[in-house]
N, C-alpha and C positions, 0 to 999 in steps of 0.2 A: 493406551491406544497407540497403535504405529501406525504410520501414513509411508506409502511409497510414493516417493518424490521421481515421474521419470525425468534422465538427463536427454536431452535431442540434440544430436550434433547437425548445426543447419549443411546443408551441403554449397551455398552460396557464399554464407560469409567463414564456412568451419568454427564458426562459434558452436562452445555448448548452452545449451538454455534449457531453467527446468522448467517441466509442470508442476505449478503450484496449483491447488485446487481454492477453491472461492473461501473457504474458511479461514487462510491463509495470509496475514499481509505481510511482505516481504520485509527479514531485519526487524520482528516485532517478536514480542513472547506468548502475548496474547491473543485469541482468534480475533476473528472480524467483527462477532456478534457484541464479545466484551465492549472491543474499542466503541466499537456505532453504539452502544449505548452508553457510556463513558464521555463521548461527543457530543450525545445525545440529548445529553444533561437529567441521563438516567442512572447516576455514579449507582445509586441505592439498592439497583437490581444488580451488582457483581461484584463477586468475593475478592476485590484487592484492596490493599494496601491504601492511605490516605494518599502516602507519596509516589506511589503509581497509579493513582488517579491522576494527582496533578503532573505527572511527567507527561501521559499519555494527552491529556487539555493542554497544555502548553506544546508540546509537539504538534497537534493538530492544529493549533493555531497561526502557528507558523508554516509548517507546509500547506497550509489549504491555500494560500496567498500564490503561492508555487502551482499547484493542484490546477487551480483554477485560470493561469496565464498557459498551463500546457492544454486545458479543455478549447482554452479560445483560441489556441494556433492551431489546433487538431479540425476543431471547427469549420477556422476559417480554409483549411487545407484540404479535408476530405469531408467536409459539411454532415460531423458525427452529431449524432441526437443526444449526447449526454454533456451537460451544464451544472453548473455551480450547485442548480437545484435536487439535484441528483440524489441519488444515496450515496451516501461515502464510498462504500466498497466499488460501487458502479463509477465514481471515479478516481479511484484510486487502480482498479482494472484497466481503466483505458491508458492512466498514465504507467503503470506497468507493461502493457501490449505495444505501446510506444517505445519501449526501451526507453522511457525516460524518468524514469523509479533514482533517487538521488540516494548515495546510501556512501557511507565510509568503508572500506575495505582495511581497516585497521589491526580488526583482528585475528587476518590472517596474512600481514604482512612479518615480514621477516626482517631481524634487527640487522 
């Protein structure tokens, strides 16, 4: 399967930003569906590994603490309708549309 990712260069700030599509979670390997059932405490329905199970649970576990302090200042700032009780992907989109997606740029730094 190929996916075309488009790049948009904003004309405000001259950043580039891509379109990710909703299958998509930024800096992951696996879709959306995997992880939200992985999350979900549905490990049984997806074909990974024991120990990307538990990366992807221990990951989630720790950024949702993150996830969910960016939904309450989003909240309290533009009074958005998506909450802790949300679906993952719906908030993990809001805090991606926020520019505010936390991620290391490691692997494409230069020594």
């Amino acid at each position: 399967m190929t996916i075309i990712i488009r790049r948009l260069r904003c004309k405000k700030c001259c950043r580039i930003h891509h379109e990710l599509p909703d299958m998509i979670i930024p800096y992951k390997r696996h879709c959306t569906e995997t992880i939200e059932a992985i999350i979900g405490g549905e490990a049984e329905k997806v074909s990974c590994e024991e120990s990307t199970i538990r990366r992807i649970q221990s990951w989630w576990l720790a950024y949702r603490l993150y996830i969910e302090g960016v939904l309450r200042a989003l909240r309290a700032k533009y009074d958005t309708r998506i909450s802790a009780k949300s679906a993952p992907w719906e908030m993990i989109r809001a805090v991606v549309n926020a520019h505010l997606w936390v991620h290391t740029r490691s692997a494409f730094s230069t020594g």
